[in-house]
C-alpha positions, -999 to 999 in steps of 0.1 A, spaced: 40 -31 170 56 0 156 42 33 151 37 32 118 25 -5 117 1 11 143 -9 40 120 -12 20 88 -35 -5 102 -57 32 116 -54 38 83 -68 6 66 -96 9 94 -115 38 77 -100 24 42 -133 37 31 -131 72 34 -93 75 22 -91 98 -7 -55 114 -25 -61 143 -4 -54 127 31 -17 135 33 -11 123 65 -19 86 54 -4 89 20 30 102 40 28 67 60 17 44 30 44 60 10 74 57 33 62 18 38 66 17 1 100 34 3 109 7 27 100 -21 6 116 -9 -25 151 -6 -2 144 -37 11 137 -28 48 104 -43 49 86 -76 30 55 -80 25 58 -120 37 89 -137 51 94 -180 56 92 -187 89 113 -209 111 93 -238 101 88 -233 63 54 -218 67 48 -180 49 39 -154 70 22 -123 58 28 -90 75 -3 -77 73 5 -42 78 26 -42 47 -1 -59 31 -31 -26 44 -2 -5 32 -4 -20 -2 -39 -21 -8 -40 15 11 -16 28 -19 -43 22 -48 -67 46 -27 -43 75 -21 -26 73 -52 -59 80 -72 -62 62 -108 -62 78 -140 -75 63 -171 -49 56 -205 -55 49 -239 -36 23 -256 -44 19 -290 -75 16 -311 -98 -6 -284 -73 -11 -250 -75 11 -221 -56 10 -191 -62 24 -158 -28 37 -140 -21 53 -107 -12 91 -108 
């Protein structure tokens, strides 16, 4: 396990407590982003025999990103609101 797949699963540990202001774990969540828009990382690859695998780490990543990101509330229209990260 890598560093950062080390510190990203840290992270999800106290997934509870994250808030926009911990920069240290949005620096880690954000580069694993960064990764998977460039294509480095995936969030699940086939395996060798045809099965998905999930690498879970991206996956805490992921769900860490809607934490640290914060959300902020839109108005579309006369009756639809949307809720976006910042």
């Amino acid at each position: 396990m890598s560093d950062l797949e080390t510190r990203i699963s840290q992270w999800f540990d106290s997934i509870s407590e994250m808030t926009p202001e911990n920069v240290e774990a949005r620096r880690d969540v954000e580069l694993v982003i960064t990764k998977l828009d460039d294509g480095q990382v995936r969030v699940a690859d086939v395996g060798p025999t045809g099965a998905v695998v999930v690498h879970e780490w991206v996956r805490k990543a992921i769900l860490l990103l809607f934490r640290l990101r914060g959300l902020e509330k839109s108005e579309v229209g006369p009756s639809n609101t949307w809720t976006d990260w910042s």
